[in-house]
C-alpha positions in Angstrom: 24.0 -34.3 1.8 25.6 -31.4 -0.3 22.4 -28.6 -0.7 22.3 -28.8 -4.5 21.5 -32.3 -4.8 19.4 -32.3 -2.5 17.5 -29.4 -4.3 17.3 -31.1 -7.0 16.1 -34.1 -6.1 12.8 -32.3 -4.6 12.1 -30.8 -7.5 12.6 -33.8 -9.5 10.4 -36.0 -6.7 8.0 -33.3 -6.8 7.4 -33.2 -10.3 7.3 -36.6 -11.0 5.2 -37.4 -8.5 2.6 -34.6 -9.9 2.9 -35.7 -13.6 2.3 -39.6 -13.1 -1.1 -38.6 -11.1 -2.5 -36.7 -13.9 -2.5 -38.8 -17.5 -2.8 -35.7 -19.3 0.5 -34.3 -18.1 1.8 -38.0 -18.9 1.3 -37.5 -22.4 3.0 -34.3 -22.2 6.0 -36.0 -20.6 6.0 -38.5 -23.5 6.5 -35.7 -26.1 9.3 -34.5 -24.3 11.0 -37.8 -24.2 14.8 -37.4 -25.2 15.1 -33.5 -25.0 17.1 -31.8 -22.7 16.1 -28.5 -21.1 18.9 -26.1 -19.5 17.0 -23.3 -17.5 19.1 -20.4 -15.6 17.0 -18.8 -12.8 17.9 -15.7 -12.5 16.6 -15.0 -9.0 19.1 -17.4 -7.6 21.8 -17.4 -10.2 21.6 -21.4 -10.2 21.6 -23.2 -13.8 19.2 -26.4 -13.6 19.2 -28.9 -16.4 15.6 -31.2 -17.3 16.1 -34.1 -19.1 12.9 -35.9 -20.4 12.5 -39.6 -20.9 9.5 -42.0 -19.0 10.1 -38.9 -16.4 12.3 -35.8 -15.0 15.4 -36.1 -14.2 16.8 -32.8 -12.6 20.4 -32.0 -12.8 22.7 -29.2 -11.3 25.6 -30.1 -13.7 25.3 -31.3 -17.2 28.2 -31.6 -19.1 26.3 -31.9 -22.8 24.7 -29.7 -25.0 20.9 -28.8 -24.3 18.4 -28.5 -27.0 17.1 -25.8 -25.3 18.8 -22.9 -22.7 16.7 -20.3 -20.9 17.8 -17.8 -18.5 14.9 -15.9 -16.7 13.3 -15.0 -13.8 10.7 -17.8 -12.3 7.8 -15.3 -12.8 8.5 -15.4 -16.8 7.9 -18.8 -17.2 4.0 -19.2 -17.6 4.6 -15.9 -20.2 6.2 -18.7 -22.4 2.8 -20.3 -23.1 2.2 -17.9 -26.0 4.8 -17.6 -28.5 3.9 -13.5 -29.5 5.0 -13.1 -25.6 8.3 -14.5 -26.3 9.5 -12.2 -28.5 8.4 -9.4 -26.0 10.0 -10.8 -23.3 13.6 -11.1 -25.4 13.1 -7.2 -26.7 12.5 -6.2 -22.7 15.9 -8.6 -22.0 13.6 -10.7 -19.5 14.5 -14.1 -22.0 17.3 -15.5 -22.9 16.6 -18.1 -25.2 18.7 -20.4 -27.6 17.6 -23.2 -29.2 14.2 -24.8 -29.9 11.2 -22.3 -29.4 8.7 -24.6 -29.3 10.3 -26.8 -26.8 10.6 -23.7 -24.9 6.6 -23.6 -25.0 5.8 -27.5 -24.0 8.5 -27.1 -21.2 6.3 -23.8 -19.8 3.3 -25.5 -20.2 4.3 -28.5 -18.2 5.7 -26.5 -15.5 2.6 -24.4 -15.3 0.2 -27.2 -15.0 2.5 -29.1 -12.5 -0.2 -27.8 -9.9 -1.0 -30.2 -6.9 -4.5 -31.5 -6.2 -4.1 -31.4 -2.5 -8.0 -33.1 -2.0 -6.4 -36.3 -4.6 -3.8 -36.5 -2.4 -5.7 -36.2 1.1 -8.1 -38.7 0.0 -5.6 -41.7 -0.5 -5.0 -40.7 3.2 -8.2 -40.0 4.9 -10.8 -40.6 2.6 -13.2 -38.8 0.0 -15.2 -36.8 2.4 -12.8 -36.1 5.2 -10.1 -34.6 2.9 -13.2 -32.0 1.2 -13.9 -31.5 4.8 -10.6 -30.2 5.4 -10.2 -28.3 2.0 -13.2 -26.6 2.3 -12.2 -25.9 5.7 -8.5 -24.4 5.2 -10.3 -22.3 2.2 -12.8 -20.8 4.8 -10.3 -19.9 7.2 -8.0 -18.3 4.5 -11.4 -16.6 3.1 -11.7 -16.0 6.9 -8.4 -13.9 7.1 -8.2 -12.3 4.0 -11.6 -10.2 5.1 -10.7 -10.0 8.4 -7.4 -8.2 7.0 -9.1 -6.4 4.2 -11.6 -4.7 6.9 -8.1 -3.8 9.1 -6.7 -2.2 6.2 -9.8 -0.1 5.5 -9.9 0.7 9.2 -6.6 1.9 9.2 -7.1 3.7 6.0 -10.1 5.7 7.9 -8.1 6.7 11.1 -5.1 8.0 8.4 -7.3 10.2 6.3 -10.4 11.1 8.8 -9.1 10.7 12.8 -4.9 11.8 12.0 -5.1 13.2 9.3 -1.7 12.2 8.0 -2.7 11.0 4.8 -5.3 13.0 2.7 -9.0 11.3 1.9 -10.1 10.1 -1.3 -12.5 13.6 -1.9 -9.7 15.8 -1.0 -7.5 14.0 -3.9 -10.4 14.7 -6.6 -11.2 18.2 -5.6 -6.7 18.9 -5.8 -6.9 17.1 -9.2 -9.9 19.2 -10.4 -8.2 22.4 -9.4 -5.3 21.0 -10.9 -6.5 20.7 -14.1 -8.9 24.2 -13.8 -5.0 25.6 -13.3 -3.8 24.1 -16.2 -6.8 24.9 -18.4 -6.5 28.7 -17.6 -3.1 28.5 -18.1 -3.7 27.2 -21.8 -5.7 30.0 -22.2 -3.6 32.5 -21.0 -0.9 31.3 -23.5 -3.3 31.7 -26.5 -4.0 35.0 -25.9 -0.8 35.8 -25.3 0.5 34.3 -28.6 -2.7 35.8 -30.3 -1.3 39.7 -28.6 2.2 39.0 -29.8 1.3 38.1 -33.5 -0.8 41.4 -33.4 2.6 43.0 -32.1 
């Protein structure tokens, strides 16, 4: 199977799948029905076209004309949400955006909440409690990690600055800043007095 179908049929399982387990993103899907979405992600230079009806059909190539185009990066889209950001985001050339603004904003919003409930779907498998069991347990394990690696960092930070001495500690930053500024404040007045000697001149 050629990579782009296959692509796109993932994503368009994928979001199916998420929107029919959730009624609320259903009735989103219903106010979609009949529009056709052309987004250009810029991170991979690939063009995939969203057409709306009872779901998501993902396409690589579309021949017709979409209601909507958008070229951006992936990390622009939940920005869309709020129409003030999309003019921003066209003045900063992060958007490219041509046709229905509002459609623009549903679309983001869809994609945004598109978010799986990984303890729904466990407990269809293995039951209510086993699947929080497991949840709560892959959470504590990435809690887990992220202090273990948050202490390393702050360990490694303290041999830098303190044992080496490659890097300079926190203190010694202030005390260079304060003198810093001490220089820059004598130099100010330094420069008023001398302007004040040459109008005297």
């Amino acid at each position: 199977m050629p990579f782009e179908p296959l692509v796109t049929a993932v994503i368009e399982s994928s979001l199916n799948t998420l929107i029919h387990d959730d009624p609320e993103l259903e009735r989103r899907l219903a106010r979609l029905k009949g529009q056709v979405i052309q987004v250009h992600l810029k991170e991979l230079n690939k063009t995939l076209t969203f057409i709306f009806s009872q779901q998501i059909d993902v396409l690589a190539n579309y021949e017709g004309e979409p209601d909507c185009y958008l070229s951006l990066h992936l990390s622009v889209l939940p920005e869309l949400r709020e129409q003030a950001n999309i003019t921003r985001l066209i003045k900063q050339d992060k958007l490219v955006l041509e046709g229905d603004i509002q459609l623009a904003q549903k679309f983001s919003q869809l994609m945004t909440d598109c978010k799986p409930d990984l303890e729904e779907w466990l407990s269809r498998v293995t039951g209510d409690v086993v699947a929080h069991g497991l949840v709560q347990g892959v959470k504590n394990v990435g809690a887990a990690l992220h202090a273990r690696i948050s202490k390393h960092q702050n360990h490694l930070g303290q041999v830098l600055t303190e044992e080496w001495r490659v890097a300079p500690a926190a203190l010694e930053i202030a005390h260079f800043c304060d003198q810093v500024d001490d220089v820059k404040s004598q130099a100010a007045r330094v420069e008023a007095r001398l302007a004040k000697l040459l109008e005297r001149v």
